[in-house]
C-alpha positions as CSV (number, residue, x, y, z in Angstrom):
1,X,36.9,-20.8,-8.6
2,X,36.7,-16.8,-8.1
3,X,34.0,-15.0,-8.9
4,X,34.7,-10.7,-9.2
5,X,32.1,-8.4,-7.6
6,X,31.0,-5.7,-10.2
7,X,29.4,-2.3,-9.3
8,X,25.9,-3.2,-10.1
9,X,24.2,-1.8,-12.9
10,X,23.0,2.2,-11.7
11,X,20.0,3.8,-13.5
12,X,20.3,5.9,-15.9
13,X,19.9,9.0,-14.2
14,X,22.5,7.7,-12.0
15,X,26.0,7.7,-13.9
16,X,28.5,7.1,-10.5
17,X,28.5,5.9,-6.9
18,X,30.5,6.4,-4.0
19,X,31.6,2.8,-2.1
20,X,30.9,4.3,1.1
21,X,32.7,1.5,3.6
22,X,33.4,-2.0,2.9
23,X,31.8,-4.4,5.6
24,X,34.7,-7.1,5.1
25,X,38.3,-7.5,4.7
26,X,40.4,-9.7,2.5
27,X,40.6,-13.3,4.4
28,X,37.2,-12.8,5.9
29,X,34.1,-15.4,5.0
30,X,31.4,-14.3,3.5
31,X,28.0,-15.8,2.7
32,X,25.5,-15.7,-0.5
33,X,23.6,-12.3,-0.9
34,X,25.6,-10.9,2.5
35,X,26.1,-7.3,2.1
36,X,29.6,-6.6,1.6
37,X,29.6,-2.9,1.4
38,X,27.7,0.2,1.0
39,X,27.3,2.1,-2.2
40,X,26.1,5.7,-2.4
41,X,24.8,7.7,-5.2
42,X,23.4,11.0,-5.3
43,X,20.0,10.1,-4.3
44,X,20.1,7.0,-2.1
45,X,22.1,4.8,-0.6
46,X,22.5,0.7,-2.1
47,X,23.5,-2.5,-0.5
48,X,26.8,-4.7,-2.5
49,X,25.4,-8.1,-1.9
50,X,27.9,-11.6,-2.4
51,X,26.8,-13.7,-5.4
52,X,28.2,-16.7,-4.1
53,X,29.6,-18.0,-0.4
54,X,33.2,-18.2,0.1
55,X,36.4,-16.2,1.1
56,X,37.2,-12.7,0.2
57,X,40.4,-12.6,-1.3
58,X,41.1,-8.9,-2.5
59,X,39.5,-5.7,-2.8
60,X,40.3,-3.9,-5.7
61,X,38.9,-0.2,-4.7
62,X,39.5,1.1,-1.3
63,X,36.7,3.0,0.8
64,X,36.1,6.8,-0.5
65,X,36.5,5.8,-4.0
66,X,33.9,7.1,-7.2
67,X,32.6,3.9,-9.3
68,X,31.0,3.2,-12.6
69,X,28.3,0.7,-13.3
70,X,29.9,-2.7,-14.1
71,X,33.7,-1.9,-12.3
72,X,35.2,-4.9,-10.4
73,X,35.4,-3.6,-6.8
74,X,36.6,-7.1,-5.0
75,X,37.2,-11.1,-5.7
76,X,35.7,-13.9,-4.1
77,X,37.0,-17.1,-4.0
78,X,33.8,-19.7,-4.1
79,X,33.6,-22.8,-1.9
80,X,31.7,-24.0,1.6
81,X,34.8,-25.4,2.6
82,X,37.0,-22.4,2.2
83,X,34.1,-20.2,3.7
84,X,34.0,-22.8,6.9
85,X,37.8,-22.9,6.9
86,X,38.0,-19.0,7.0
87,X,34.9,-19.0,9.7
88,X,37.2,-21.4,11.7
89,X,40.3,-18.6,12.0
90,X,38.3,-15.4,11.9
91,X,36.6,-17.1,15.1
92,X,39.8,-17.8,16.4
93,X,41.6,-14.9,16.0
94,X,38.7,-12.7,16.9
95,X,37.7,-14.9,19.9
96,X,36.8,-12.7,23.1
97,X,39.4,-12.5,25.9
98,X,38.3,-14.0,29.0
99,X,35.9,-12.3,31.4
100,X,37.1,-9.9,33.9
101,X,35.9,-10.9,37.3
102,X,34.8,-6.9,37.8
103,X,32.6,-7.5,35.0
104,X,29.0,-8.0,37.0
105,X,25.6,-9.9,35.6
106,X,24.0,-6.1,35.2
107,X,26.5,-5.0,32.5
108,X,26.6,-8.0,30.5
109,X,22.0,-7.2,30.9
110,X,22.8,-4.0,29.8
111,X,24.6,-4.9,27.2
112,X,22.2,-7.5,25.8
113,X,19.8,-4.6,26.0
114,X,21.4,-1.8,24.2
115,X,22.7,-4.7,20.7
116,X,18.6,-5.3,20.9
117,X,17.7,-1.5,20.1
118,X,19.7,-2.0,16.7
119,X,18.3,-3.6,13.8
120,X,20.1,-6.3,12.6
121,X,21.5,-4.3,9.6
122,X,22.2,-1.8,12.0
123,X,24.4,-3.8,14.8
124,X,26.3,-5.8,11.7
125,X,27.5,-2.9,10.2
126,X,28.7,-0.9,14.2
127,X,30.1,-4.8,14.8
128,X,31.7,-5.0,11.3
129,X,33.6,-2.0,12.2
130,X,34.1,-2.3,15.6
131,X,32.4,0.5,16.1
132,X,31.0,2.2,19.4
133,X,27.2,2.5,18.9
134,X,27.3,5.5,21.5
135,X,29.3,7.8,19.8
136,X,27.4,7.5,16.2
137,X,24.8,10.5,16.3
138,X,21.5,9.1,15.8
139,X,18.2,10.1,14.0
140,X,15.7,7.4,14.6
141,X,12.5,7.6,15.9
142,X,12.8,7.3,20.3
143,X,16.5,7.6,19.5
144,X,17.3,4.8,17.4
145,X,20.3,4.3,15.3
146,X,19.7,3.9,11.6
147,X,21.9,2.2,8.9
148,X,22.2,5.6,7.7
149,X,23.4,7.1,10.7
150,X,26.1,4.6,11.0
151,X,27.0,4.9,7.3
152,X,27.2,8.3,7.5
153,X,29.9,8.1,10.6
154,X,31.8,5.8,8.3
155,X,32.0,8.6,5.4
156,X,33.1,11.0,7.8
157,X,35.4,8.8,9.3
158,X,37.3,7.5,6.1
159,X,37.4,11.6,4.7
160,X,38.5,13.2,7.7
161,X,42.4,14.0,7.4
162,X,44.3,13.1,10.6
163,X,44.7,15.7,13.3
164,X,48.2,17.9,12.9
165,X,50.1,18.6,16.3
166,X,48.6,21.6,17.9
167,X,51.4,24.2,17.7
168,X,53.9,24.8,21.6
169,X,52.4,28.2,22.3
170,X,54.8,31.1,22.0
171,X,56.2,31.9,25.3
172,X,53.9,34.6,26.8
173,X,51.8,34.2,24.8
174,X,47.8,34.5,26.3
175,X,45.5,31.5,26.3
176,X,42.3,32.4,24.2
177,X,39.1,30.7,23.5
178,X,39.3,27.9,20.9
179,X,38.7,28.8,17.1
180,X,38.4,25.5,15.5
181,X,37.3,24.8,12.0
182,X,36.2,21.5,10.6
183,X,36.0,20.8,6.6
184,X,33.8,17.8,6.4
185,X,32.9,16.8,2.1
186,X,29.5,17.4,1.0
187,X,27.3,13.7,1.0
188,X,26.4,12.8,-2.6
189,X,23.3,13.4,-1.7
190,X,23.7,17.0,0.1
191,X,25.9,17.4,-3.8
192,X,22.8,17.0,-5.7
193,X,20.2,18.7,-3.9
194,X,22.7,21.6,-4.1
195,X,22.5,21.1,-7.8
196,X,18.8,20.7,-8.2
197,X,18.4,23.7,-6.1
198,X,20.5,25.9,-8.1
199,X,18.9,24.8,-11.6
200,X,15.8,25.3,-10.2
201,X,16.4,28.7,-9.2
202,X,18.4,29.2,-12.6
203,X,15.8,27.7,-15.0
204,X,12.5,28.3,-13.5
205,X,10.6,32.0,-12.9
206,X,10.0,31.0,-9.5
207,X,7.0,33.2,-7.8
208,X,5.3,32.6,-4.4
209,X,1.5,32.8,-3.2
210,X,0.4,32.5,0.7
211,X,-2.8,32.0,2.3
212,X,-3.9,30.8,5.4
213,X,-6.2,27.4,6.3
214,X,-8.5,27.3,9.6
215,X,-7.9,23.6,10.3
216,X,-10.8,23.4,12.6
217,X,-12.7,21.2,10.7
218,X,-9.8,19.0,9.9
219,X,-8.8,18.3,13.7
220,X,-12.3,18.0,14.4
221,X,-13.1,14.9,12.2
222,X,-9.6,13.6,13.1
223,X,-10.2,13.9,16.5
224,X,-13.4,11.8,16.1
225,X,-12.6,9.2,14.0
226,X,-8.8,8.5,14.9
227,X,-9.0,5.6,17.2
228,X,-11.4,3.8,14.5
229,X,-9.8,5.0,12.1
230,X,-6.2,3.2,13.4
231,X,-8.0,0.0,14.7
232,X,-9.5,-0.6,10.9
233,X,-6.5,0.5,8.9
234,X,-3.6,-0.5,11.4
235,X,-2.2,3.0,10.6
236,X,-2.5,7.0,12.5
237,X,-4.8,9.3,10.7
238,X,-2.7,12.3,10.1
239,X,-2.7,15.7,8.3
240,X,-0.4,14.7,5.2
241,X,-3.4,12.4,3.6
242,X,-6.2,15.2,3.7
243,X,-3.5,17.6,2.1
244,X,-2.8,15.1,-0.6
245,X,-6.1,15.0,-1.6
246,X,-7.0,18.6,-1.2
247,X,-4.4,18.7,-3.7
248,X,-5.2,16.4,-6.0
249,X,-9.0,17.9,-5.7
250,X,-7.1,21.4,-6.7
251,X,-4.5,19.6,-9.7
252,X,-7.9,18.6,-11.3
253,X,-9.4,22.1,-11.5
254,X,-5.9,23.7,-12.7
255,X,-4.7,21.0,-14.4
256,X,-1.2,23.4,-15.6
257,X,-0.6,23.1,-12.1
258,X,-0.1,20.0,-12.9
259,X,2.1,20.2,-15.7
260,X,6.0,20.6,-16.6
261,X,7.8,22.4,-19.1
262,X,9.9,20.6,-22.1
263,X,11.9,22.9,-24.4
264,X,9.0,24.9,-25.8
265,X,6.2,22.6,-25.2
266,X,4.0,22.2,-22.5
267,X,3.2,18.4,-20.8
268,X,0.4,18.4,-19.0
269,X,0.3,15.0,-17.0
270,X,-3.5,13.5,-16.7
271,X,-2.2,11.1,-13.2
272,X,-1.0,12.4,-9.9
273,X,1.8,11.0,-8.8
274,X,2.5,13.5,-5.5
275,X,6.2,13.6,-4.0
276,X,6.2,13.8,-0.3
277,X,8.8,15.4,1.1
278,X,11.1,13.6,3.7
279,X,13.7,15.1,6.0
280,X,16.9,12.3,6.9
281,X,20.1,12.9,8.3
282,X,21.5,12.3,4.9
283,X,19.3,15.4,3.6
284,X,15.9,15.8,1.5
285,X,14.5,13.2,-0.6
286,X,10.9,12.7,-2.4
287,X,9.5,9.5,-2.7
288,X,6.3,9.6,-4.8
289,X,3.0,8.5,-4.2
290,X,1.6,7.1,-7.3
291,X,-1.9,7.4,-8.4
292,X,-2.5,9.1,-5.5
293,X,-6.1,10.1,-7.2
294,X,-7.3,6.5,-7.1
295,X,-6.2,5.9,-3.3
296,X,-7.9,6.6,0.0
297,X,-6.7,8.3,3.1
298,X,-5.7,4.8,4.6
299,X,-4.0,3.7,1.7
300,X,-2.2,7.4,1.3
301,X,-0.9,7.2,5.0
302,X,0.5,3.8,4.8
303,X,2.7,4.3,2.0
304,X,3.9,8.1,3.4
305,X,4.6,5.7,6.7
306,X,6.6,3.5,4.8
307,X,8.5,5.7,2.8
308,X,9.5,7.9,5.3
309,X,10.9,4.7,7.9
310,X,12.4,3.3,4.6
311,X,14.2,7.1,4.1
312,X,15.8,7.2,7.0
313,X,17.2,3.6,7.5
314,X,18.4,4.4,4.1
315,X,16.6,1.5,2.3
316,X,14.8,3.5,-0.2
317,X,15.1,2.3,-3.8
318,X,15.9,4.7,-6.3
319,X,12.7,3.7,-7.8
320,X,10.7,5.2,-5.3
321,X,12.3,8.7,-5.7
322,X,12.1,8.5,-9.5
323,X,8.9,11.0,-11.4
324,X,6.6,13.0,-9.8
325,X,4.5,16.0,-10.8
326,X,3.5,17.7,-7.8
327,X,5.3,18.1,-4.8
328,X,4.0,18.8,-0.8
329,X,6.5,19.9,1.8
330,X,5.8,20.2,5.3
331,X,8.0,23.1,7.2
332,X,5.9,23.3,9.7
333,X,7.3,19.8,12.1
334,X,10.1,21.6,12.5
335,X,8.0,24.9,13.7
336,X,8.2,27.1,10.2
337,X,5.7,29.5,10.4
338,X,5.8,30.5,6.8
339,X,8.5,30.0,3.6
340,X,9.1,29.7,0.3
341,X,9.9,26.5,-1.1
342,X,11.8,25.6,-3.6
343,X,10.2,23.8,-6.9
344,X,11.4,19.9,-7.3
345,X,12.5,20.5,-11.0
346,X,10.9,19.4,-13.2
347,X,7.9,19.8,-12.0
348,X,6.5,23.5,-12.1
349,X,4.7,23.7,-8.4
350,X,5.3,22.6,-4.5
351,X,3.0,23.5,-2.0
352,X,4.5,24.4,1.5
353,X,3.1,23.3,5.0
354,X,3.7,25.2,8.2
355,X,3.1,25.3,11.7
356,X,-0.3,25.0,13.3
357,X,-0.9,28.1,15.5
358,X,-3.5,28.9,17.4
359,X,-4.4,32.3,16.5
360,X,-7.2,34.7,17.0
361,X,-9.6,35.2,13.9
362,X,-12.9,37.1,13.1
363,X,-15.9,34.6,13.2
364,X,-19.2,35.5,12.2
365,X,-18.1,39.1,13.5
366,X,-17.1,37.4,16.7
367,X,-13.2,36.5,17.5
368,X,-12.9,33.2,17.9
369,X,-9.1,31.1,18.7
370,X,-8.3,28.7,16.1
371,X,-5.9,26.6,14.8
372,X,-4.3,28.1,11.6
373,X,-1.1,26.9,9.5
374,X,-0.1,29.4,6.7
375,X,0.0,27.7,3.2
376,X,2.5,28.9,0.2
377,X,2.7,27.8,-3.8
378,X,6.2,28.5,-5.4
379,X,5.2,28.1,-9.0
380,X,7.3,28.6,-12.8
381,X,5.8,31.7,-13.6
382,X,6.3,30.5,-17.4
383,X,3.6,28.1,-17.8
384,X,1.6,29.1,-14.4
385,X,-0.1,32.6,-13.9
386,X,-0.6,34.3,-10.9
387,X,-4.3,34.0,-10.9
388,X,-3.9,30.2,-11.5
389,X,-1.8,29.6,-8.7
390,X,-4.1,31.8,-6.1
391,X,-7.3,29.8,-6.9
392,X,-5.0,27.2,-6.8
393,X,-4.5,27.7,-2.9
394,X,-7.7,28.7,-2.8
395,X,-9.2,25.7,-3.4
396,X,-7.0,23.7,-1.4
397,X,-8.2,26.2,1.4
398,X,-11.9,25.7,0.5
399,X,-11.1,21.5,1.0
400,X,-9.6,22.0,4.5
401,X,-12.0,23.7,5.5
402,X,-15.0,21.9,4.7
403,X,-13.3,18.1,3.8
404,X,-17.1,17.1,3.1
405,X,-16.3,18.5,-0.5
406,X,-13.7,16.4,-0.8
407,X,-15.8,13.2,-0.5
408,X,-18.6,14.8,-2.9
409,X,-16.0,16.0,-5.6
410,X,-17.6,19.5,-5.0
């Protein structure tokens, strides 16, 4: 019995996928729900799992190619014994060749070691392919490799046209310095934020606001409460979380903030679902935290957490990046003192984090040093008016500086 494996079916602000790299070959076994390949689309990137065990027989779409929802990309062939039987020769033909007696006890160790770094996703795809886990770039936390990572060096790998014979320099000719070029395809993903960015830019009356926060108070109760904080909640007390709801406090008293623009009319949205931006090697994305109004720091940390280690192993579900109607960006990790973001259409506002500085300011007519970060609101200037957007900041200022009013809704 064969069984076809379709493209699954995409949402529907999805309409095609890339099929990244396939995982097996024809002949090779393959077990129930065992990804078989990688499939990416324009926001994130999805696993092809097997609906039944058994042999792969033939693939009908090579690596590279653009699918639809519901295409046939391969054909199984059902059956334990089959699947056993084809376990049987693939261990045969891909058994190791014997030991070389230079090989010592401390590279086999560490060996062991460096296949225990990689999650198990991770080392199946870099085995799969027979790949070299220390030439793959990687973007983990402490160094890691990430399923993206590796998926990524298999895009590149399949687009990248083989190398033409450097020319026999003329005779006489005088060696110079090296002026290589390298055309590498945009990512699905990189393609769409390119997009968004350009209708955004195109569609919107983008304006931008500044101010400046004294985070004293912020990194004061922090500092205080972090350890107990962590021990109760099992997760770090950081900035993003007092942000959120300095926000949210801020959305409530300008609710057009709030708000997007359809055709003529004006939605304003009564929930807060906040996007949090997160930086991967793949590019941007937004996962949303829903409700965020109802949740508490704890709760709002967690999920941020989650998001952002499920971002860059490329796990994310489409789901999670899906809505939105106010976005936070933080700059400043990767030491932005000030910019001008760019609104996540269609929402109509993003606030922009930046660096922390130490600068110093005018206290109680004494100069005192404290920590600072510059904050900015790129707003559609068609629903949103300047004055909106300035008390806007404004208020989110007043929160930093004195959270207190955040816990009495003052």
């Amino acid at each position: 019995m064969t069984t076809e494996i379709k493209v699954p079916q995409l949402p529907e602000s999805v309409s095609d996928a890339t099929l990244v790299a396939w995982h097996k070959r024809p002949g090779d076994a393959v077990r129930r729900d065992e990804n078989l390949a990688d499939l990416e689309t324009d926001k994130v990137v999805l696993e092809l799992p097997s609906p039944a065990s058994g042999v792969l027989r033939e693939l009908k779409v090579a690596d590279g190619t653009v699918v639809t929802s519901g295409q046939v990309l391969a054909v199984i062939e059902e059956g334990a014994q089959a699947a056993v039987a084809a376990q049987g020769g693939a261990a045969e033909k891909r058994a190791p060749a014997p030991e070389s007696r230079a090989e010592t006890g401390h590279e086999k160790e560490k060996e062991a070691k460096d296949k225990d770094k990689l999650s198990p996703s991770v080392r199946r795809l870099v085995e799969e392919n027979r790949l070299d886990p220390d030439a793959i770039p990687s973007s983990g936390r402490d160094g890691r490799l990430t399923k993206s990572d590796v998926v990524g060096f298999l895009g590149k790998q399949a687009s990248a046209p083989a190398p033409a014979p450097a020319p026999a320099p003329a005779a006489g000719a005088r060696a110079s310095g090296a002026r290589a070029e390298q055309r590498v395809p945009m990512t699905r993903l990189r393609q769409r934020i390119a997009q968004r960015m350009v209708e955004a830019q195109s569609t919107q009356a983008l304006l931008t606001s500044f101010n400046e926060v004294d985070l004293t108070a912020v990194q004061q109760l922090r500092s205080r409460h972090k350890d107990r904080f962590e021990k109760e909640h099992g997760v770090k007390l950081g900035f993003m979380s007092f942000f959120v709801k300095a926000c949210i406090e801020a959305l409530k008293k300008f609710p057009v903030v709030n708000a997007s623009v359809d055709g003529s009319d004006i939605v304003y949205h009564e929930f807060y679902d906040i996007g949090v931006a997160v930086s991967t090697d793949r590019g941007l994305v937004v996962p949303i935290v829903r409700d965020a109004d109802v949740k508490g720091f704890a709760a709002i940390e967690k999920e941020i957490g989650e998001y952002a280690k499920k971002a860059r192993a490329g796990s994310i579900a489409i789901e999670d990046l899906t809505g939105g109607t106010f976005t936070i960006t933080n700059g400043g990790v990767f030491g932005s003192l000030m910019s001008t973001p760019i609104v996540n259409a269609p929402q109509s506002a993003i606030l922009g984090m930046h660096k922390i500085q130490e600068r110093p300011m005018v206290v109680d007519g004494q100069i005192a040093i404290r920590p600072m970060m510059y904050i900015a609101i790129t707003y559609d200037h068609r629903i949103i008016d300047g004055r909106e957007a300035v008390q806007f900041l404004v208020t989110v200022k007043e929160c930093l500086e004195d959270p207190g009013r955040m816990l009495l809704g003052i």
